[in-house]
Biopython code that builds the backbone (N, CA, C, O; Angstrom):
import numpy as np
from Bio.PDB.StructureBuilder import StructureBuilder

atoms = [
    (1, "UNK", "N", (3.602, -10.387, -0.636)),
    (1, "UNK", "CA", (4.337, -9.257, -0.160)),
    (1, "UNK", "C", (3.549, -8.655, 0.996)),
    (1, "UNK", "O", (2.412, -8.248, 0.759)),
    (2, "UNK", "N", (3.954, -8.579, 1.987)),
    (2, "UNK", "CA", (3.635, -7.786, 3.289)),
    (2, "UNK", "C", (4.396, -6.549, 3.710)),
    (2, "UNK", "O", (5.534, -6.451, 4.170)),
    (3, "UNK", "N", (3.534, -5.675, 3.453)),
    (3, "UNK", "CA", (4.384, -4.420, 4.506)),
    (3, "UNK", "C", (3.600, -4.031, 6.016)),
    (3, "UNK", "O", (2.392, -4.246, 6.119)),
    (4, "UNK", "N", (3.975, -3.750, 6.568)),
    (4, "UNK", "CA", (3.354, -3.610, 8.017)),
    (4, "UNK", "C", (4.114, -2.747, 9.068)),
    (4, "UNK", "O", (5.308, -2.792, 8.773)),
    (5, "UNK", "N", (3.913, -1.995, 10.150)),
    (5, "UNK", "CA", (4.217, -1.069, 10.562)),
    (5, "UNK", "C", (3.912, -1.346, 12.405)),
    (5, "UNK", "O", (2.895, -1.820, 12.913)),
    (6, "UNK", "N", (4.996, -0.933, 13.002)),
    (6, "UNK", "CA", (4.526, -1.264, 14.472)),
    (6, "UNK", "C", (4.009, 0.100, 15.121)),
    (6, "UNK", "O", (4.600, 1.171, 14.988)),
    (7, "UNK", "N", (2.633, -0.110, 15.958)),
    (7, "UNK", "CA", (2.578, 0.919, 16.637)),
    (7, "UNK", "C", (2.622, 1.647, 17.211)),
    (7, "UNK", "O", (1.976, 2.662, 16.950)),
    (8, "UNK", "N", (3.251, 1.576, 18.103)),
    (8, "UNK", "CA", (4.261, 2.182, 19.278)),
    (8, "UNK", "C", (5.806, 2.493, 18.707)),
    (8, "UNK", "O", (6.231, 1.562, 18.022)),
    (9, "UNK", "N", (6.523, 3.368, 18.823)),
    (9, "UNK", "CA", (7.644, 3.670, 18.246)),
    (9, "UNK", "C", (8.799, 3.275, 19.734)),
    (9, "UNK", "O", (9.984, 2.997, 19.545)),
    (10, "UNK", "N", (8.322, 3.313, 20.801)),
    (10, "UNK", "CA", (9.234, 3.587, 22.076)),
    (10, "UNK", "C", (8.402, 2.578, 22.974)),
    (10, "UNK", "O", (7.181, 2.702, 23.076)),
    (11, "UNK", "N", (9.251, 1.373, 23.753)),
    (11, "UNK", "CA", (8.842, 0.100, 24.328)),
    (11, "UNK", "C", (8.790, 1.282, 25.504)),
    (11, "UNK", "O", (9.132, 2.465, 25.509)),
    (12, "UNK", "N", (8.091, 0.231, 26.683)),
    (12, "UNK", "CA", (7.979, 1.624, 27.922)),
    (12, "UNK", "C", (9.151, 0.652, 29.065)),
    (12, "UNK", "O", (9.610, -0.442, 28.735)),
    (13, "UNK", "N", (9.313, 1.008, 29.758)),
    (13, "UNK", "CA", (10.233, 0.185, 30.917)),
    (13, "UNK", "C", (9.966, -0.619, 31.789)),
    (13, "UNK", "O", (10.683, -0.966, 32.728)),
    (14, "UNK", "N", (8.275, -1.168, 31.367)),
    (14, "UNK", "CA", (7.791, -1.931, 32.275)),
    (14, "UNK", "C", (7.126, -2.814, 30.981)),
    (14, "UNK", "O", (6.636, -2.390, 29.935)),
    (15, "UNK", "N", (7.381, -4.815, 31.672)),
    (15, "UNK", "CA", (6.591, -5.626, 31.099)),
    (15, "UNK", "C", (5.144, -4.614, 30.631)),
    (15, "UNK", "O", (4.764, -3.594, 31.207)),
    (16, "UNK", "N", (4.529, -5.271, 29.422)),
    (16, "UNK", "CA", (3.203, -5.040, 28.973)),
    (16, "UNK", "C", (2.800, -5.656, 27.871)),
    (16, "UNK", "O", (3.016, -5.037, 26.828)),
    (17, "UNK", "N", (2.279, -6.690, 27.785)),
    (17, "UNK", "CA", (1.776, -7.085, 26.628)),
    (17, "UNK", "C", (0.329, -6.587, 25.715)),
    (17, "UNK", "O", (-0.129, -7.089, 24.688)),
    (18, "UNK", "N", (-0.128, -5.513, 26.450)),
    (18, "UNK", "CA", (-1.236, -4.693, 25.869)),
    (18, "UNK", "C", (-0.551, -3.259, 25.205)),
    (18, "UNK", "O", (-1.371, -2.345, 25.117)),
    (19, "UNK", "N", (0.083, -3.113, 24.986)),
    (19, "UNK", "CA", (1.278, -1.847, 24.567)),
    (19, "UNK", "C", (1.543, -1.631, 23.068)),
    (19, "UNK", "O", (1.998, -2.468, 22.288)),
    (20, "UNK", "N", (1.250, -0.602, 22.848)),
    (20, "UNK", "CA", (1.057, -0.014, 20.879)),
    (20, "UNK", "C", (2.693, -0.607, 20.791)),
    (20, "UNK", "O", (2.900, -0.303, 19.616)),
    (21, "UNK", "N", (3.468, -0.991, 21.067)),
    (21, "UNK", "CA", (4.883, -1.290, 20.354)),
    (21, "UNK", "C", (5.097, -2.799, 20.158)),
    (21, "UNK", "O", (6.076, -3.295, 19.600)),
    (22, "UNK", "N", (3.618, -3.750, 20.911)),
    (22, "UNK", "CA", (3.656, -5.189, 20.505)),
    (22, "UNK", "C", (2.275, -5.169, 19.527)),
    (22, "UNK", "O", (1.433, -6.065, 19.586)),
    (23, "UNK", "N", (2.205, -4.347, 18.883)),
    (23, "UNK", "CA", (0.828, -3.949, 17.448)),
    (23, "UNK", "C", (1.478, -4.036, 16.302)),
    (23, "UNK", "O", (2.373, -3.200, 16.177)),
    (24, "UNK", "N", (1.308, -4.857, 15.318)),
    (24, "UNK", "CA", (1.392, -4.502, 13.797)),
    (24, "UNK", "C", (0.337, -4.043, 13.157)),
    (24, "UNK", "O", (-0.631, -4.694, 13.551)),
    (25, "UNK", "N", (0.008, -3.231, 12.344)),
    (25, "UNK", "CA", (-0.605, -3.007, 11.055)),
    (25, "UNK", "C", (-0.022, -3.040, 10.098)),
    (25, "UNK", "O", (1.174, -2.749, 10.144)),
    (26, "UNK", "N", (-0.629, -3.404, 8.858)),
    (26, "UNK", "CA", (-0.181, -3.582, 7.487)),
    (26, "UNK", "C", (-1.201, -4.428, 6.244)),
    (26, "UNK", "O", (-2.324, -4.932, 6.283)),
    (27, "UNK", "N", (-0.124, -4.265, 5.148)),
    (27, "UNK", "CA", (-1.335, -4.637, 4.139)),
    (27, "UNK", "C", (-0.711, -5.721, 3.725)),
    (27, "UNK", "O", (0.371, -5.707, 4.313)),
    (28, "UNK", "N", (-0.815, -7.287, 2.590)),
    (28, "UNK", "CA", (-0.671, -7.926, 2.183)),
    (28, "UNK", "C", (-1.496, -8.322, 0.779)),
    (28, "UNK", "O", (-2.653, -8.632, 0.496)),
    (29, "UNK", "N", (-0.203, -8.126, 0.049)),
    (29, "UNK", "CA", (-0.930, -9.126, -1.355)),
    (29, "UNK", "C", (-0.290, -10.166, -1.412)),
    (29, "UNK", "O", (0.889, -10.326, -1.099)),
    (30, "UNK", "N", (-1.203, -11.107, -1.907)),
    (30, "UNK", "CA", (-0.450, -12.720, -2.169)),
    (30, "UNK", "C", (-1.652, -13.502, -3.258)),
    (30, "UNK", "O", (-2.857, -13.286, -3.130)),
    (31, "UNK", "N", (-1.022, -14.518, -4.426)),
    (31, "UNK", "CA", (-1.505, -15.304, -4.776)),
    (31, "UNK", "C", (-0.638, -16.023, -5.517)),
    (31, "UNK", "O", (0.581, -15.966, -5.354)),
    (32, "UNK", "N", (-1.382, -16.951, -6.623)),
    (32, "UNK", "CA", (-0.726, -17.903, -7.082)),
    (32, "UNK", "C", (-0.566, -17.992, -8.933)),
    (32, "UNK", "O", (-1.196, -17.180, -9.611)),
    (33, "UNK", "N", (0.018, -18.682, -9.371)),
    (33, "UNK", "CA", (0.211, -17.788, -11.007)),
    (33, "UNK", "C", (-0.048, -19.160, -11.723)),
    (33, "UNK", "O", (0.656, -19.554, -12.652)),
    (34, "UNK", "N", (-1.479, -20.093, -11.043)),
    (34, "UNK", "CA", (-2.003, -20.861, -11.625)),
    (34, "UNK", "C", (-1.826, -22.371, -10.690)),
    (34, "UNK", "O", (-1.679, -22.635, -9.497)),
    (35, "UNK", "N", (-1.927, -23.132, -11.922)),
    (35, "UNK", "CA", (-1.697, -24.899, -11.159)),
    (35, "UNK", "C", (-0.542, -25.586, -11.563)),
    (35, "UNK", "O", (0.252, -25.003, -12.301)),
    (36, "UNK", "N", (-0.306, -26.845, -11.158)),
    (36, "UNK", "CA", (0.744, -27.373, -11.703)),
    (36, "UNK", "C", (0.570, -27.867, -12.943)),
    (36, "UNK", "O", (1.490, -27.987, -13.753)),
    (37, "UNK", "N", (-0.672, -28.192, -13.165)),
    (37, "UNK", "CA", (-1.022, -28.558, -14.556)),
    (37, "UNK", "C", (-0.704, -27.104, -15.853)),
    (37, "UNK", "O", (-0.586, -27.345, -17.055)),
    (38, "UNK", "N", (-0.624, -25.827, -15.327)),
    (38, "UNK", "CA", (-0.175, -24.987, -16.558)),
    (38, "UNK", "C", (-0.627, -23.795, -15.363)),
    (38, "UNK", "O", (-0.926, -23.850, -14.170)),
    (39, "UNK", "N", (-0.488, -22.609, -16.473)),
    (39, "UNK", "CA", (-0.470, -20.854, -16.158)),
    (39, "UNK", "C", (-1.324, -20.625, -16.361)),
    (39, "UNK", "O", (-1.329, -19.397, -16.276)),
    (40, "UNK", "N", (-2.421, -20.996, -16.667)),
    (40, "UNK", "CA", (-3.266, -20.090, -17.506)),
    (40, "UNK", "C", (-4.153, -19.285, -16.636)),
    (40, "UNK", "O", (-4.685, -19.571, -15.564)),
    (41, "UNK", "N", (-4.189, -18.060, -17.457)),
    (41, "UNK", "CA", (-5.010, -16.731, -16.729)),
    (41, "UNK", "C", (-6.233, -17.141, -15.799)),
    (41, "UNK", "O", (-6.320, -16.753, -14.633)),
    (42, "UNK", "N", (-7.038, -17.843, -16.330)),
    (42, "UNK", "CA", (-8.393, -18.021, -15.431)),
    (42, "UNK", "C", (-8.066, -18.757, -14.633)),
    (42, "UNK", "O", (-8.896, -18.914, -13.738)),
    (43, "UNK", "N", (-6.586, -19.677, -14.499)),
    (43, "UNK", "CA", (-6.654, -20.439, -12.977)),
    (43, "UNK", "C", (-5.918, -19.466, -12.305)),
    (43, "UNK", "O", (-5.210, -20.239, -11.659)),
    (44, "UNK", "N", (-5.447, -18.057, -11.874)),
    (44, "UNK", "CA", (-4.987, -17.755, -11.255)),
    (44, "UNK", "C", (-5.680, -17.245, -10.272)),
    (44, "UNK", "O", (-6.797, -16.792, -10.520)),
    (45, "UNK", "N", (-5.134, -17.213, -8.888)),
    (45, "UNK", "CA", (-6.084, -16.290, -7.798)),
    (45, "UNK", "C", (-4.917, -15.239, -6.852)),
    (45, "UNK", "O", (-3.890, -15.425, -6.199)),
    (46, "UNK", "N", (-5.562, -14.370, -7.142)),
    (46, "UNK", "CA", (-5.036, -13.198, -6.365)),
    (46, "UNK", "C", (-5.483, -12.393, -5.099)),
    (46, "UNK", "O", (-6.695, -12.397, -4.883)),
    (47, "UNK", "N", (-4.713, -11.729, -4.264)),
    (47, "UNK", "CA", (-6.061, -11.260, -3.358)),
    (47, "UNK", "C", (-5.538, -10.182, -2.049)),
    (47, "UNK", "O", (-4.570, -10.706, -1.499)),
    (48, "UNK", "N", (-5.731, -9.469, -1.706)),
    (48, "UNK", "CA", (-5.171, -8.192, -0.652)),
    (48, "UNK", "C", (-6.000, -8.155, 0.298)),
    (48, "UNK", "O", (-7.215, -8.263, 0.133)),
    (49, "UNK", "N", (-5.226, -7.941, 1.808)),
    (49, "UNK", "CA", (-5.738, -7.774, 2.829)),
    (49, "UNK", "C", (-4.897, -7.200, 3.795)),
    (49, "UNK", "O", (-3.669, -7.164, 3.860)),
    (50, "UNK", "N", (-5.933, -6.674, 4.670)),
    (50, "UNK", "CA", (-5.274, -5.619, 5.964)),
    (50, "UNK", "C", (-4.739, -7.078, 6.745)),
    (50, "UNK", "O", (-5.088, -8.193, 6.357)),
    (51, "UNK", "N", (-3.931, -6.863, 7.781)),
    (51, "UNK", "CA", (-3.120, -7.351, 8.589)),
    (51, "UNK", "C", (-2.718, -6.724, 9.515)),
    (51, "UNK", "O", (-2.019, -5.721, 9.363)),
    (52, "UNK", "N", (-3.223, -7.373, 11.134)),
    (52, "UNK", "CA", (-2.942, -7.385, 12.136)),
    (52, "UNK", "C", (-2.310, -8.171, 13.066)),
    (52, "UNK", "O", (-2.920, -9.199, 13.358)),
    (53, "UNK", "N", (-1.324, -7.993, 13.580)),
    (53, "UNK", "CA", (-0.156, -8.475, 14.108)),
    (53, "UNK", "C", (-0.208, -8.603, 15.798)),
    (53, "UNK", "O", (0.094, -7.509, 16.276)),
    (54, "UNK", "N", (-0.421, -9.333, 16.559)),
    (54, "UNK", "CA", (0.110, -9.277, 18.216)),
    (54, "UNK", "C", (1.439, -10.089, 18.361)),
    (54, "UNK", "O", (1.578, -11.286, 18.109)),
    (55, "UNK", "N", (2.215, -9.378, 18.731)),
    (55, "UNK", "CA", (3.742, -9.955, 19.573)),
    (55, "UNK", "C", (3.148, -10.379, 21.721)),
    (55, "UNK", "O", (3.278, -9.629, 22.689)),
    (56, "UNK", "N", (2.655, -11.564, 21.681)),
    (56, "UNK", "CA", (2.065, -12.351, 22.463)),
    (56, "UNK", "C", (3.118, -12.070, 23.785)),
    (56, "UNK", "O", (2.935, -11.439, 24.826)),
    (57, "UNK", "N", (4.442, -12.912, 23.210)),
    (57, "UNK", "CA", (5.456, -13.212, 24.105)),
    (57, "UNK", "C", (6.649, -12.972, 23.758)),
    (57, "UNK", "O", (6.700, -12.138, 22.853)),
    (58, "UNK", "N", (7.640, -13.357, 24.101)),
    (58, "UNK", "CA", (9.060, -12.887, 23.616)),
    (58, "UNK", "C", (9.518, -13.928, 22.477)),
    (58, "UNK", "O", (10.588, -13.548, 22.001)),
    (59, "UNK", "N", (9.025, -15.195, 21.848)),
    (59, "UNK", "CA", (8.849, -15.719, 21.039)),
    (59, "UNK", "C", (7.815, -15.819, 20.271)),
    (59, "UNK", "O", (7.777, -16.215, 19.106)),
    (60, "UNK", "N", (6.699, -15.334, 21.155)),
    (60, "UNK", "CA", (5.240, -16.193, 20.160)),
    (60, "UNK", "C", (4.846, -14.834, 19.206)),
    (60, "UNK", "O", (5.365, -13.769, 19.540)),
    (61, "UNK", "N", (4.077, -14.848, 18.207)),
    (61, "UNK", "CA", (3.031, -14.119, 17.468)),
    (61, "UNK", "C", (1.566, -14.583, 16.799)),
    (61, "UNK", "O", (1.337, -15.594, 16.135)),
    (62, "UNK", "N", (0.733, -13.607, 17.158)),
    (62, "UNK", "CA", (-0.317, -14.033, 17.041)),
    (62, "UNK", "C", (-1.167, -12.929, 15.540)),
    (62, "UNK", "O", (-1.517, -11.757, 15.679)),
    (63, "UNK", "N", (-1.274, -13.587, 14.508)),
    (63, "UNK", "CA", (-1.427, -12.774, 13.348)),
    (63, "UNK", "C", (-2.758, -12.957, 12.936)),
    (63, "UNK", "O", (-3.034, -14.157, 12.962)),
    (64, "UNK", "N", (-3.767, -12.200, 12.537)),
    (64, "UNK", "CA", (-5.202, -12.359, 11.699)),
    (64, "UNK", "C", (-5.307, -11.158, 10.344)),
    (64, "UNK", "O", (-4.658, -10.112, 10.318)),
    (65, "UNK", "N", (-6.134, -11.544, 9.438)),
    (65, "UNK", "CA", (-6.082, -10.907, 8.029)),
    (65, "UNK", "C", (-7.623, -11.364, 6.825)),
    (65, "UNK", "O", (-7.858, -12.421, 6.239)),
    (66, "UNK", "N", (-8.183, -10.415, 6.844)),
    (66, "UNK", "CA", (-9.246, -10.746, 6.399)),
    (66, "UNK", "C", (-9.357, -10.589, 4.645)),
    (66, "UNK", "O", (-9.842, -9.549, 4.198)),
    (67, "UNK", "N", (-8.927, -11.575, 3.787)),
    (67, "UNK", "CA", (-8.543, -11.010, 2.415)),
    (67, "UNK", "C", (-9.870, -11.018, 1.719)),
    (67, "UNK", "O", (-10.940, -11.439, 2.158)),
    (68, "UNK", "N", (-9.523, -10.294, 0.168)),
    (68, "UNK", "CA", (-10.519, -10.259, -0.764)),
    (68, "UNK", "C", (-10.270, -10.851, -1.594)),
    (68, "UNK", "O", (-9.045, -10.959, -1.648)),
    (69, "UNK", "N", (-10.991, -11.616, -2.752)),
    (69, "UNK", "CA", (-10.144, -11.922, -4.013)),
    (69, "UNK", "C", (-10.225, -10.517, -5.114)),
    (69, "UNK", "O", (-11.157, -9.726, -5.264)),
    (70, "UNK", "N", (-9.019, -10.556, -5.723)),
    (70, "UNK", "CA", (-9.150, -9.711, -7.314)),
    (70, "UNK", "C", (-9.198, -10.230, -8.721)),
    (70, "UNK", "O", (-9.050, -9.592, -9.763)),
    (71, "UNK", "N", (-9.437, -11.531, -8.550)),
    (71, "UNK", "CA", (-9.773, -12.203, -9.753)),
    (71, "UNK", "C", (-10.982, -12.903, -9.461)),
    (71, "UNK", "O", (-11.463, -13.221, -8.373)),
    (72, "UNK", "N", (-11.480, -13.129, -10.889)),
    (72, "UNK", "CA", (-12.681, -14.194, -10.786)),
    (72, "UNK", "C", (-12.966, -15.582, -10.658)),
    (72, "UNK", "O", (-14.058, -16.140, -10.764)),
    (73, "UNK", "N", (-11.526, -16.209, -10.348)),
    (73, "UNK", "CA", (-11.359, -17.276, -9.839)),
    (73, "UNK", "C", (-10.966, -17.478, -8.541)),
    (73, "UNK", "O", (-10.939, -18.620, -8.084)),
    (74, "UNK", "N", (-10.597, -16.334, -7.757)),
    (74, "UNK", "CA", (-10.228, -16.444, -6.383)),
    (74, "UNK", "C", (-11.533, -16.244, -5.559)),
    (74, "UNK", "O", (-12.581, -15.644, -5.797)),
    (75, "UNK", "N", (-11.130, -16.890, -4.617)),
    (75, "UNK", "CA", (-12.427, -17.115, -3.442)),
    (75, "UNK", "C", (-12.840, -15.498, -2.707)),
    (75, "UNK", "O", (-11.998, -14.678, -2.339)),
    (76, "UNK", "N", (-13.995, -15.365, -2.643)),
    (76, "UNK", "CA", (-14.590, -13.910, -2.591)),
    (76, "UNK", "C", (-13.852, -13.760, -1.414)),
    (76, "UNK", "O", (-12.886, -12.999, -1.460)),
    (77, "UNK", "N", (-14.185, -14.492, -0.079)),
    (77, "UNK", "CA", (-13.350, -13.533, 1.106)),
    (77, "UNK", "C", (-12.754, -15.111, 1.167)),
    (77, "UNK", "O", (-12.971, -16.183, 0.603)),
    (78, "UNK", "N", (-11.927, -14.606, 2.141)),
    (78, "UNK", "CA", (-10.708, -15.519, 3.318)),
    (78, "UNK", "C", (-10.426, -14.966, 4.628)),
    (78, "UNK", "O", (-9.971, -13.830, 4.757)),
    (79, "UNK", "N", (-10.609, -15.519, 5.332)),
    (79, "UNK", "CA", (-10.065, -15.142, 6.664)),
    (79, "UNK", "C", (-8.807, -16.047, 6.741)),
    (79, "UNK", "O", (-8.526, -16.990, 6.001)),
    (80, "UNK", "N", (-7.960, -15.450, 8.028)),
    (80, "UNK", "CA", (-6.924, -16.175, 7.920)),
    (80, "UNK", "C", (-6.197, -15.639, 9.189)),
    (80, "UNK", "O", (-6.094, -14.446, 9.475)),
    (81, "UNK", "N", (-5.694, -16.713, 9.929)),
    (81, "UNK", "CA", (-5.334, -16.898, 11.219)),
    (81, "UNK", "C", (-3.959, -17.465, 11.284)),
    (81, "UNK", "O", (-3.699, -18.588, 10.851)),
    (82, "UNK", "N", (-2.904, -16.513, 11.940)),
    (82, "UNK", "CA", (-1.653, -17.242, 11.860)),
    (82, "UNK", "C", (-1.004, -17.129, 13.463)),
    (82, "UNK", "O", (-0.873, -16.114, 14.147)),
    (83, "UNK", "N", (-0.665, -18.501, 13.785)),
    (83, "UNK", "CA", (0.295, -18.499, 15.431)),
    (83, "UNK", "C", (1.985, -19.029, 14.781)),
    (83, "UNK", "O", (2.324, -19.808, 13.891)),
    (84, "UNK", "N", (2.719, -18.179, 15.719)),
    (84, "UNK", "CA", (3.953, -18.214, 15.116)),
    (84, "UNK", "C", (4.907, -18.714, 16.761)),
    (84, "UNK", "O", (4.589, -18.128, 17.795)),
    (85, "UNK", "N", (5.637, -19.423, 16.786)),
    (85, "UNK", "CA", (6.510, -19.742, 17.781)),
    (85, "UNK", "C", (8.092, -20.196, 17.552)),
    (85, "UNK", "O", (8.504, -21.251, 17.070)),
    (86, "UNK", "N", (8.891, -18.992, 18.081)),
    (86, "UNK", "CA", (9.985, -18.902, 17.216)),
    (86, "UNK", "C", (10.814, -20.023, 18.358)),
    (86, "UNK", "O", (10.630, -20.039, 19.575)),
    (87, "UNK", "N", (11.670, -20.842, 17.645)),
    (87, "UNK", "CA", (12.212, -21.953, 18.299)),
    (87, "UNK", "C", (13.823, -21.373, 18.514)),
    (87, "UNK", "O", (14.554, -21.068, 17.572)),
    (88, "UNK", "N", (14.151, -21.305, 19.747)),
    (88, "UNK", "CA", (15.465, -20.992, 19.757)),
    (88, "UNK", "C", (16.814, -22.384, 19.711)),
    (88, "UNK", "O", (16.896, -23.359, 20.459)),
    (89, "UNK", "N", (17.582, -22.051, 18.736)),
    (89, "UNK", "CA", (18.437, -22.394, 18.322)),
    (89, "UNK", "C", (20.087, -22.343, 18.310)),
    (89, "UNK", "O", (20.753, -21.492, 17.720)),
    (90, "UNK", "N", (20.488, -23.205, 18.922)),
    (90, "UNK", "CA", (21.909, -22.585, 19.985)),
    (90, "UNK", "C", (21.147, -21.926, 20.802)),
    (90, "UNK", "O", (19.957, -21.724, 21.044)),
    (91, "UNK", "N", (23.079, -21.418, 21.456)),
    (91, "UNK", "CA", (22.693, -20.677, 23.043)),
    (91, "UNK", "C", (22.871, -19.133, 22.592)),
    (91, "UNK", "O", (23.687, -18.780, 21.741)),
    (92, "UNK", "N", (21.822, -18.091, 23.415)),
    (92, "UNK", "CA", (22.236, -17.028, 23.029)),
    (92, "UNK", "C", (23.772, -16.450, 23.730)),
    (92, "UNK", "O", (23.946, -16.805, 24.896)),
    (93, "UNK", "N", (24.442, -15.931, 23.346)),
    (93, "UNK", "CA", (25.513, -15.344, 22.919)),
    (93, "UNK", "C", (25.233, -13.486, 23.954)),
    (93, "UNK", "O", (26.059, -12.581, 23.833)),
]
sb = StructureBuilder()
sb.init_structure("model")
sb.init_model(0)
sb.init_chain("A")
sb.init_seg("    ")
for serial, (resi, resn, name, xyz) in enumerate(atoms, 1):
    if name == "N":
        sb.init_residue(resn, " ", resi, " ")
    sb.init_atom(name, np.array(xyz, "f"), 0.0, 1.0, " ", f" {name:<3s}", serial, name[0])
structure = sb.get_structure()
């Protein structure tokens, strides 16, 4: 689950890709509710982290998130790096 928030409320009227309205902040929890081999409590890993968001281009995003674990089987930290490139599909309309 991700919630996240943009920073800029009002785009300005000029290109800018350094501009609080191409900023996300937000938080993220995510894990897993074991293996395929079974559920059980000690294989699960859980874990929350802040999340930061750049809107690059008019398709691309550029995402980073530094998590923690909350169980004792999840890995103490994670970093984590995400590039996103949205593929357009049909013609726009």
């Amino acid at each position: 689950m991700l919630v996240s928030r943009v920073l800029g409320t009002l785009a300005s009227g000029t290109p800018c890709r350094f501009c609080a309205e191409n900023f996300t902040v937000g938080v993220e929890a995510y894990g897993g509710l074991g293996s395929t081999e079974g559920f059980e409590r000690t294989a699960q890993r859980h874990y929350i982290a802040p999340v930061v968001g750049w809107h690059v281009a008019d398709r691309t995003t550029l995402k980073a998130s530094a998590a923690v674990g909350l169980t004792e089987n999840s890995d103490r930290f994670l970093l984590r790096v995400g590039f996103a490139y949205e593929l357009p599909v049909g013609g726009r309309r």
